[in-house]
C-alpha positions as CSV (number, residue, x, y, z in Angstrom):
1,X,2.8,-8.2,17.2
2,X,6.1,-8.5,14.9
3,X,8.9,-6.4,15.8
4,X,8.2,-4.1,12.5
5,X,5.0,-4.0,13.1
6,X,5.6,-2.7,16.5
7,X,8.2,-0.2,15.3
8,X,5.7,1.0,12.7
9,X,3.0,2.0,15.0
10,X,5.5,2.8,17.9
11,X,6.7,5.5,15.1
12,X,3.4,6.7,14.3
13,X,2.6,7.4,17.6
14,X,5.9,9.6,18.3
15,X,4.4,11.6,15.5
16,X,1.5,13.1,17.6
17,X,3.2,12.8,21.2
18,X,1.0,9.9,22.4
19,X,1.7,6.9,24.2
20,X,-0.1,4.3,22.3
21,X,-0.6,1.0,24.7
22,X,1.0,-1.5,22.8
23,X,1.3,-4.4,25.2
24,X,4.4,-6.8,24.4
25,X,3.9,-9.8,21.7
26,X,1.1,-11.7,22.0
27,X,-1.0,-9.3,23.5
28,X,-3.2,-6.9,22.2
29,X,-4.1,-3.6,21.8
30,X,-5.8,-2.1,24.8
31,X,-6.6,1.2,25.3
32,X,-5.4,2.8,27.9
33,X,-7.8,2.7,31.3
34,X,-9.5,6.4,32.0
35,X,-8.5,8.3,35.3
36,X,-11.2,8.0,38.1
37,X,-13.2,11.3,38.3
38,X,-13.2,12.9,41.3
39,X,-16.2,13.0,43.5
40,X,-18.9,16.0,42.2
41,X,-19.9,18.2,44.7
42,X,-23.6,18.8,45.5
43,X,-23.8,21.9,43.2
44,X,-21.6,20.8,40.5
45,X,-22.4,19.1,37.3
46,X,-23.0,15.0,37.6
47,X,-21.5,12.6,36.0
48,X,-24.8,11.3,35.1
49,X,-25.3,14.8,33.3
50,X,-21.8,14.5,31.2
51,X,-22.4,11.0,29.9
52,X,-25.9,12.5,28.9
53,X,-23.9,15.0,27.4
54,X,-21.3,12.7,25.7
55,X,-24.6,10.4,24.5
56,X,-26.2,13.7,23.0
57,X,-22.9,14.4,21.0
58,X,-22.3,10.7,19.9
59,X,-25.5,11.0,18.1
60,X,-25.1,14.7,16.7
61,X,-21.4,13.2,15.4
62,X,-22.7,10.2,13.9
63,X,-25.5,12.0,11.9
64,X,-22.7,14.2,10.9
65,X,-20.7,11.3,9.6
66,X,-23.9,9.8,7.6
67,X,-24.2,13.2,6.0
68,X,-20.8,13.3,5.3
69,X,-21.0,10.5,3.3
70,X,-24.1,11.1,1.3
71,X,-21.7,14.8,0.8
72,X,-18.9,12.0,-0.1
73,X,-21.5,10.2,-2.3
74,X,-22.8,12.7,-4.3
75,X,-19.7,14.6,-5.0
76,X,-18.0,11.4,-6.3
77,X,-21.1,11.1,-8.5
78,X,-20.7,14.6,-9.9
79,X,-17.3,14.0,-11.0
80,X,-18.3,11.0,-12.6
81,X,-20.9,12.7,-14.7
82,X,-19.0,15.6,-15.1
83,X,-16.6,13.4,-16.8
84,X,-19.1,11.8,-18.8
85,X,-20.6,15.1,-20.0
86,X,-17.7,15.6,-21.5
87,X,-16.7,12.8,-23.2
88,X,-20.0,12.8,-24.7
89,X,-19.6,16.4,-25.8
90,X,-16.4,15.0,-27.7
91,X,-18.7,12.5,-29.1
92,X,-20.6,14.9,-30.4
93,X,-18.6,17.5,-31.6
94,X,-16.6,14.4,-33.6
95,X,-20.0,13.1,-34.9
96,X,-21.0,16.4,-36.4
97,X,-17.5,16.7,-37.9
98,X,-18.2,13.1,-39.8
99,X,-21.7,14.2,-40.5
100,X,-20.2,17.3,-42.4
101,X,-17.8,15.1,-44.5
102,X,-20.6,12.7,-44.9
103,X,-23.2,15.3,-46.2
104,X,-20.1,16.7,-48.6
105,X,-19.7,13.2,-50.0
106,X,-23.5,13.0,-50.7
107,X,-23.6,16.3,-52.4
108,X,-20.7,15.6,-54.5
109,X,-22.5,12.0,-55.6
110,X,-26.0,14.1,-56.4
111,X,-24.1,16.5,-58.0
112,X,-22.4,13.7,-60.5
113,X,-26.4,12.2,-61.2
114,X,-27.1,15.5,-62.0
115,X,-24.2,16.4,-64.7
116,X,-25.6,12.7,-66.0
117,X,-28.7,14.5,-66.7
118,X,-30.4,12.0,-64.5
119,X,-31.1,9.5,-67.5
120,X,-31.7,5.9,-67.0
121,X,-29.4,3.2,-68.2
122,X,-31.4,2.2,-71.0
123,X,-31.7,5.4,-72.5
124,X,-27.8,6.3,-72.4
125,X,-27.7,2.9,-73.9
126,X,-29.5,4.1,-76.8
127,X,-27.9,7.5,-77.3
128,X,-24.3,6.0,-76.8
129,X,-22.0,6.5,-79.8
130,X,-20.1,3.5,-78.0
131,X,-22.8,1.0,-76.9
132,X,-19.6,-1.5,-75.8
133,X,-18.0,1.0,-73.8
134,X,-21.6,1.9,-72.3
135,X,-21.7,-2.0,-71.6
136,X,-18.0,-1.9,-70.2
137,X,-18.7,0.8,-67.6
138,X,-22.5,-0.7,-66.1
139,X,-19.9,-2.7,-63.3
140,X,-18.6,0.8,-62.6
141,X,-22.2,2.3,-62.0
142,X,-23.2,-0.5,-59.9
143,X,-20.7,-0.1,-57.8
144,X,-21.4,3.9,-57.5
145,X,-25.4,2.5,-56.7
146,X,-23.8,0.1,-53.8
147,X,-21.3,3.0,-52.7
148,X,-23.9,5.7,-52.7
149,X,-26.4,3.3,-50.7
150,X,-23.7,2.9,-48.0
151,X,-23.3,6.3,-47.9
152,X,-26.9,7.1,-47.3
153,X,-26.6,3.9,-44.7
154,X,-23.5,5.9,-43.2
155,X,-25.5,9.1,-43.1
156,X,-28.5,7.9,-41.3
157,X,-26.3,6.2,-37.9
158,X,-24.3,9.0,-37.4
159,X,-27.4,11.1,-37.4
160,X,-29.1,8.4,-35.2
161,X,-25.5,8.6,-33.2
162,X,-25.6,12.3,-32.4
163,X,-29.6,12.0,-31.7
164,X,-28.2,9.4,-29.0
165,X,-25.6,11.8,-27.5
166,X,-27.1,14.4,-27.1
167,X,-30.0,12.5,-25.3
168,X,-27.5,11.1,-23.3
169,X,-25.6,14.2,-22.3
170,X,-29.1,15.6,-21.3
171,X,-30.0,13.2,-19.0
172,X,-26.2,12.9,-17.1
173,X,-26.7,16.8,-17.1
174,X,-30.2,16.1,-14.9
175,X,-28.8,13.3,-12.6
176,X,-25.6,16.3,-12.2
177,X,-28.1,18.7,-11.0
178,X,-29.5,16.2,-9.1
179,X,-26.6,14.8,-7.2
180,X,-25.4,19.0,-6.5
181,X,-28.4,19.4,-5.0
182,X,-27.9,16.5,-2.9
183,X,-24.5,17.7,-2.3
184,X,-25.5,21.0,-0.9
185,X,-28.7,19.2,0.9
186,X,-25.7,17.0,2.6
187,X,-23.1,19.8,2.8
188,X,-26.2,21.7,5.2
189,X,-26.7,18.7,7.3
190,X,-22.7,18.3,8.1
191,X,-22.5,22.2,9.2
192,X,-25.8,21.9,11.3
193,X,-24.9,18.8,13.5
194,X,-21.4,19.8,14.1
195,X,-22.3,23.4,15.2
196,X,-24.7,21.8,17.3
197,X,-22.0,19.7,18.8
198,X,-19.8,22.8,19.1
199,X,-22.4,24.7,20.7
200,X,-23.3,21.9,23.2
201,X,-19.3,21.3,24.2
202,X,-19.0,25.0,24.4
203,X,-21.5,25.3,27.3
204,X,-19.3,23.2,29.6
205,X,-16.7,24.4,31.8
206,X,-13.1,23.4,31.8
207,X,-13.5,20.8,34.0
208,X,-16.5,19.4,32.8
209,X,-15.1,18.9,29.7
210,X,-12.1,16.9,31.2
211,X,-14.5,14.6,32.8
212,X,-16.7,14.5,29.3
213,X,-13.1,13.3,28.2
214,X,-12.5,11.0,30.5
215,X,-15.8,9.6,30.2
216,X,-15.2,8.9,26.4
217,X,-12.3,7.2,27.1
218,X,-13.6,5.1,29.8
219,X,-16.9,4.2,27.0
220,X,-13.9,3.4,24.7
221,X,-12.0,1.4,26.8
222,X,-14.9,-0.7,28.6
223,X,-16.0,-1.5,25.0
224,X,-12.5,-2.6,23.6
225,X,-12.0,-4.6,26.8
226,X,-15.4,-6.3,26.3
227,X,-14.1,-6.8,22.5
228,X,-10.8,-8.7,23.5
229,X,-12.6,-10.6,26.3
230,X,-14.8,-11.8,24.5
231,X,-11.7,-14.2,22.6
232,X,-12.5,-12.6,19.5
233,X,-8.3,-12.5,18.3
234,X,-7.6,-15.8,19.6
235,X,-8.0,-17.0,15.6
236,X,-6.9,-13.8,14.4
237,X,-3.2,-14.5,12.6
238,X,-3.5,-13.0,9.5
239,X,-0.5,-11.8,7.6
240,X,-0.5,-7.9,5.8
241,X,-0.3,-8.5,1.9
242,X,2.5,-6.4,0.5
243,X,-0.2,-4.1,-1.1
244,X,-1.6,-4.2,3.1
245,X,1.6,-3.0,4.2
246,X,1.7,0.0,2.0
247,X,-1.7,0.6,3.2
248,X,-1.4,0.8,6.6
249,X,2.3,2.4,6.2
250,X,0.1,5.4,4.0
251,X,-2.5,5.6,7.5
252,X,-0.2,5.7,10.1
253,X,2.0,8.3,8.6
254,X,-1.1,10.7,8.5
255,X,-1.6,9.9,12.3
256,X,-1.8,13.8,13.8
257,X,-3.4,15.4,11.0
258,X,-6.9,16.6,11.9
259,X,-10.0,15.4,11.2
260,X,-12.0,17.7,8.0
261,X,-15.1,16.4,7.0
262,X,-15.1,15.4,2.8
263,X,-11.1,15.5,2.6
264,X,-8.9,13.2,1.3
265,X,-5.7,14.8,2.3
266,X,-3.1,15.5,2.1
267,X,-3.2,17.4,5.1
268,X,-6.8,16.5,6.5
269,X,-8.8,13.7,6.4
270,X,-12.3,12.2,7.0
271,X,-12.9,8.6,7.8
272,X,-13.1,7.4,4.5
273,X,-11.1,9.9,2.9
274,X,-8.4,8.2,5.0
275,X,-9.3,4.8,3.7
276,X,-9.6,5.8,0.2
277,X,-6.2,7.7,-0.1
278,X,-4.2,4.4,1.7
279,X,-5.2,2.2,-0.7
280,X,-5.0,4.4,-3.5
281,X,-1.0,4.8,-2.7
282,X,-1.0,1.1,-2.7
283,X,-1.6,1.0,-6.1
284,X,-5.6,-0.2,-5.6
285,X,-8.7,2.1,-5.8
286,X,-11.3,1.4,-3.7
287,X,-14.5,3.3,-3.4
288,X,-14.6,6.8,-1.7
289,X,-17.1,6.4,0.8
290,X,-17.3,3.7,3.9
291,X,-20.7,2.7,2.7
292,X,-19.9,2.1,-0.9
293,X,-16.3,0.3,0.7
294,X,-18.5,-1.9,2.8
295,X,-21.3,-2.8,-0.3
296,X,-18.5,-3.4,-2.9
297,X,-15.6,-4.8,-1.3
298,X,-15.1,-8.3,-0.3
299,X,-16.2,-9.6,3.7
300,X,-14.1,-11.3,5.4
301,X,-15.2,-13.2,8.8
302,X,-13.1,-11.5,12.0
303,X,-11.1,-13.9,12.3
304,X,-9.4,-13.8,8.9
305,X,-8.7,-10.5,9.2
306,X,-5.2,-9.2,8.5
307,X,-3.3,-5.8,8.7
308,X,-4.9,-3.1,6.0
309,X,-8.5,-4.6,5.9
310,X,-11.0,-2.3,6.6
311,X,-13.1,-2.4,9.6
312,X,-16.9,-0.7,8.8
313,X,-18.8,0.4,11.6
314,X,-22.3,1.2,12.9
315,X,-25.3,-0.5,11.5
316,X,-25.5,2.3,8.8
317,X,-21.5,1.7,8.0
318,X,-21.0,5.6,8.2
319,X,-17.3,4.9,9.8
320,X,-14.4,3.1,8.5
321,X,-10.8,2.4,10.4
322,X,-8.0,0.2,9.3
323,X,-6.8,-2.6,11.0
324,X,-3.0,-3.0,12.4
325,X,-3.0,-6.1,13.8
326,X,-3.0,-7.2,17.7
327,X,-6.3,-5.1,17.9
328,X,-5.5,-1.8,16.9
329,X,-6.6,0.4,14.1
330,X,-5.8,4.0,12.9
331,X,-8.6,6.1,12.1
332,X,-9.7,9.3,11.7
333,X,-12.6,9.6,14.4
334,X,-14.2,12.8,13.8
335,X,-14.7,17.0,13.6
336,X,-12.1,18.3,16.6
337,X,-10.0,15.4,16.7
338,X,-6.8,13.9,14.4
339,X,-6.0,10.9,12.7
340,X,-5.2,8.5,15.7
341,X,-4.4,4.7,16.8
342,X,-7.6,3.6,18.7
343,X,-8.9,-0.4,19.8
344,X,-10.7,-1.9,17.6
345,X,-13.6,-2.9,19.5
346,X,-13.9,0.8,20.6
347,X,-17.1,1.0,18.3
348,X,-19.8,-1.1,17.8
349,X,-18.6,-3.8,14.6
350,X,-20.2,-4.3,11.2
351,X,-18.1,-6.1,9.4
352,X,-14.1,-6.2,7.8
353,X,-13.8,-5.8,4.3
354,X,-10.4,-6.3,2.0
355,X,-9.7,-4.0,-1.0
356,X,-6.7,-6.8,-2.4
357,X,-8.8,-10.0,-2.1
């Protein structure tokens, strides 16, 4: 790792009091190796029992995450057809304005025929005290024919336009009920599988819930280690972009600030929220959601990867991290916990994605 590099994250850390395990350059990230429990007593809770425990909450965490992004999901759909409710309702409010002026125009045209009487050419022809000056003005009243024609041309497509918007504001209005409703569906699902995670934690003593931690750490660390061993860094030499760099420097400046599922800061985060917001302050929008970030950004293979890619993770993609280089990433993990500098290999790898390719 470069010496600002390792100043950067070294800083980041200092923010929440933690000692990240940075090893010195040309070594990477490992996470730091779990405290031995000690030995249960015959009565007391097994270890066996905690990592049941820890397996039960994984899963009730993870299904909050997946709902959290269909909450994510939805929401960012809303606002888009909020937004286009309303541009359509200037649409229409426009078109009816034109179709006023239109209409005007048309009466004022019948009302000219009418003052004519309504007689054909030929006849005003005949009862002309000035049949040359008749003659003279026939280029005149073709030209009001052609005119009033493209008026009643005029008339019909902003009628057809307004017929459009209004069709089209209906149905955005239907797919905004829609995606509400799959907000709230969402919304539900978060609340019930993290109060069932809250009520299973809350069951355990003190102690057992030291041992539950130590026992994630240990999960975390055996799976990192298994990462790195496995040589996948020994190609990894990627340089940050300058739009990477502002990226992660957006992340690990948030590192202490708690974990809120659907916020984008600034004071709370989810996974993606985090994401989202870094790369917005670098001056590139990227979707809101890890799943969407993983279907519309560009892949990159593992060992391309540089400092500010995204790292997606699960099968489902319903958590995203950014990478820091030397195998670390910052992420915000989940409900109960802050934004935080973790391994990489810590969870189980979809795929990296880059928001500047």
């Amino acid at each position: 790792m470069g010496t600002g590099k390792r100043g950067l994250i070294a800083t980041a850390v200092t923010v929440i009091g933690a000692v990240a395990v940075l090893a010195a350059p040309g070594t990477a990230f490992a996470a730091p190796s779990p405290t031995p429990s000690p030995t249960a007593s015959p009565t007391a809770v097994t270890n066996k029992d905690i990592e049941a425990v820890r397996e039960q909450l994984d899963a009730l965490y993870h299904d909050a995450a997946v709902a959290t992004d269909a909450y994510n999901a939805a929401e960012e759909k809303a606002e888009q057809q909020s937004a286009q409710i309303v541009a359509l309702a200037r649409k229409i409010v426009k078109g009816q304005e034109k179709l006023a002026k239109l209409k005007a125009r048309a009466g004022a045209a019948a009302a000219a025929q009418y003052r004519s009487y309504g007689l054909s050419d030929e006849a005003q022809l005949m009862l002309s005290d000035d049949p040359q000056e008749f003659l003279d003005s026939t280029g005149r009243v073709l030209q009001g024919q052609r005119a009033t024609k493209a008026l009643i041309a005029e008339l019909t497509r902003t009628q057809q336009d307004l017929k459009q918007y209004a069709a089209d504001a209906s149905a955005q209005w239907t797919r905004l009920e829609a995606n509400r409703k799959a907000k709230a569906t969402a919304k539900k699902r978060v609340e019930q599988q993290i109060a069932a995670a809250e009520k299973l934690e809350s069951r355990l003593e003190e102690k057992e819930k030291k041992r539950l931690a130590e026992l994630e750490e240990q999960a975390a660390h055996q799976a990192q280690t298994a990462w790195l061993d496995s040589g996948v860094l020994k190609e990894v030499s990627g340089k940050a972009s300058e739009a990477g760099k502002a990226a992660v420097d957006y992340a690990t400046t948030q590192i202490g600030k708690p974990y809120e599922w659907g916020a984008e800061g600034p004071d709370s985060y989810d996974c993606s929220g985090l994401t989202s917001q870094a790369w917005a302050s670098a001056g590139k929008p990227i979707p809101r959601t890890s799943q969407e970030q993983w279907k519309q950004l560009k892949h990159v293979d593992v060992k391309d990867m540089r400092p500010g890619d995204l790292i997606i993770y699960f099968d489902d993609a319903s958590h995203v991290a950014m990478y820091l280089g030397d195998g670390a990433i910052v992420h915000a993990p989940r409900p109960g916990r802050t934004v935080t500098i973790a391994g990489a290999g810590s969870m189980p790898i979809l795929g990296v994605v880059r928001p500047d390719a």
